[in-house]
C-alpha positions, 0 to 999 in steps of 0.5 A: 551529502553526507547520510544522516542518521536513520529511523533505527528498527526494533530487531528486524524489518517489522520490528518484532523478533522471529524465530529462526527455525518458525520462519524456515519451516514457514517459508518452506510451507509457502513455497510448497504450497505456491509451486503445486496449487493456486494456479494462474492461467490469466485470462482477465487485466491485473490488477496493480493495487499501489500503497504505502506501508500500514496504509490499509493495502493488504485489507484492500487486496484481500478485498480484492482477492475474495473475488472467485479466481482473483489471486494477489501478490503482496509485495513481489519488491519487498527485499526483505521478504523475497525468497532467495530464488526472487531476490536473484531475479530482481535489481537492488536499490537502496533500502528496497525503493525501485526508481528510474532504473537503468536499461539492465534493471528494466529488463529484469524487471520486466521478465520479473513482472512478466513472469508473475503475471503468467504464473510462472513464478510466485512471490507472496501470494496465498498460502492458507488453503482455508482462506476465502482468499486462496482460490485452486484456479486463478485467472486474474491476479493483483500486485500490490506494490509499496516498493515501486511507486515511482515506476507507476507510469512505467507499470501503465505503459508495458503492462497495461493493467488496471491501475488502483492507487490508494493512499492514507493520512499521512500523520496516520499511517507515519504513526503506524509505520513508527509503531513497527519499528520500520525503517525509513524509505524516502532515503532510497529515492534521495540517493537516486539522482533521475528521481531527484531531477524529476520531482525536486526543485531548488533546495527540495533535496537539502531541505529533505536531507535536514529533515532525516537529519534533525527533524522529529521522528513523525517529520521523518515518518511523514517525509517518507509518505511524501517522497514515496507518493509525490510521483503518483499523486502528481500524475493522478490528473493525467491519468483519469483511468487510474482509480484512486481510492483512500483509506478513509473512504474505504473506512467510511464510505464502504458501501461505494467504495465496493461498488465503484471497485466491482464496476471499474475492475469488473469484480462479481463477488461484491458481497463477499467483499463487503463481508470481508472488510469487516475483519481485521487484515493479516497485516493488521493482526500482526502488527497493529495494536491492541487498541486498535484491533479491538476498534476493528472488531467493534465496527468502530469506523469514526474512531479508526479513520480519526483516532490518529489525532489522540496521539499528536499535538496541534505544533505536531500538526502544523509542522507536518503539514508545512513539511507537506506544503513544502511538496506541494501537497494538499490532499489532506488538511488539517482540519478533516481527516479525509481526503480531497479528492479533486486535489488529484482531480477524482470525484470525492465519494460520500453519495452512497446509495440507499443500502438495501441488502443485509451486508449493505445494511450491517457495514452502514450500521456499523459505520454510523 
């Protein structure tokens, strides 16, 4: 079928112009730093942290990464911020979207991935020596992945790492995407026939090739969350080993989210991750909007979790979520901005504990 028109970018991935002599000159500071400090001699499980873009993934792996030896990854697919030394190593699919690759591509993902969990090579990882994420010596560290959803099962099976599977609203996030000018990503998956015959029946494929073509922006915006997640939110009840995490439980259930984190992935530095997500992410100080910065900063958590709503009409709404019904997915309703967790058969949080310590104390406050 013929392509249709794409979700146009402002003037480049992120949708903000760069300088081009900044970004070398940043790049090769990076790339200094990753060869000669932060080492990893891994000694403990990874941590595989799987995400849509603006779905609060670099908060939730920055959470992670406050952790004594915990190092991260941010993005190692992401062909647009893979240096010229990493592209070469990895398989190239349409618009950055790693799906069902063949026997040649999954060799090369794995040497990739095998060489990142070693230590060996470096991609996105730490860099601010004055972050309370960069640690001199690492024995663990995190891959947070937006590329490779689909590839979640494939991950589990020859890696073997504890799985964290997070997701947002996707009105929500869809907004947050548009807001940088990025381009869309389910197109990728639609070009990738092993994908299509494995999620998508009868006229699923045409029906999605019409939203690109003549649906809304938000219907567009929305169609990616769907294409990028339906893998994983399909085979979340058949992997109870998976922790699923949301962005709106993160937001208001903080204190057992935490909790829950420390005990599964077997973390110690609880309250400084408690501290740690009430600052902004560096994503979020980048490329978040004014407004939305400030809500950050005031603990305004309600208002964070649900101010999407002041942007989208009620027929807005239902066609986004009939384009959901369309998939089968029923996370997310219409009327709660929180997710149903037994959807994907997980216990819903919301039976916090009794907050006893000044961090505890402080995020509850601000939550209320």
């Amino acid at each position: 079928m013929q392509d249709p028109h794409p979700c146009t970018p402002t003037q480049d991935h992120t949708g903000q112009a760069k300088d081009h002599w900044r970004a070398a000159w940043t790049l090769c500071v990076k790339e200094f730093i990753w060869r000669y400090f932060g080492d990893l001699k891994p000694t403990k499980r990874p941590i595989f942290l799987y995400a849509s873009r603006r779905s609060g993934s670099s908060l939730l792996m920055e959470v992670l990464s406050v952790n004594r030896g915990v190092t991260f990854s941010d993005q190692p697919f992401c062909l647009y911020t893979a240096s010229s030394a990493n592209i070469n190593r990895l398989p190239l699919f349409p618009y950055g979207q790693i799906a069902y690759p063949d026997a040649e591509e999954e060799q090369m993902l794995y040497q990739y991935v095998a060489a990142l969990l070693r230590g060996d090579i470096k991609a996105n990882g730490p860099w601010k020596l004055w972050s309370d994420t960069f640690h001199w010596r690492n024995n663990r560290i995190c891959l947070k992945i937006t590329d490779a959803k689909s590839m979640i099962d494939w991950f589990d099976a020859r890696f073997e790492p504890n799985t964290l599977v997070l997701t947002r609203h996707p009105i929500a996030q869809a907004l947050s995407v548009d807001n940088v000018g990025w381009l869309c990503t389910g197109k990728g998956l639609l070009r990738n026939p092993t994908y299509v015959r494995t999620w998508l029946d009868g006229e699923l494929p045409s029906f999605c090739w019409q939203i690109y073509r003549d649906g809304s922006m938000l219907e567009r915006r929305v169609l990616d969350w769907c294409l990028e997640n339906l893998p994983m939110l399909r085979q979340l009840p058949q992997h109870p080993h998976w922790l699923f995490v949301s962005y709106e439980d993160l937001m208001t259930h903080t204190v057992e989210v935490i909790d829950v984190l420390c005990q599964r992935l077997e973390l110690t530095d609880r309250e400084r991750m408690l501290a740690r997500i009430r600052r902004p992410s560096r994503s979020t100080r980048r490329e978040s909007t004014p407004e939305r910065k400030r809500m950050i900063r005031r603990g305004d958590r309600q208002q964070l979790r649900s101010s999407w709503r002041q942007h989208v009409s009620d027929q807005q709404v239902d066609a986004c979520f009939q384009l959901l019904e369309r998939f089968g997915i029923d996370l997310y309703s219409r009327d709660s901005d929180m997710p149903d967790g037994t959807s994907v058969c997980r216990t819903s949080f919301g039976h916090a504990a009794t907050c006893s310590t000044p961090a505890e104390q402080a995020i509850e406050k601000t939550v209320r």
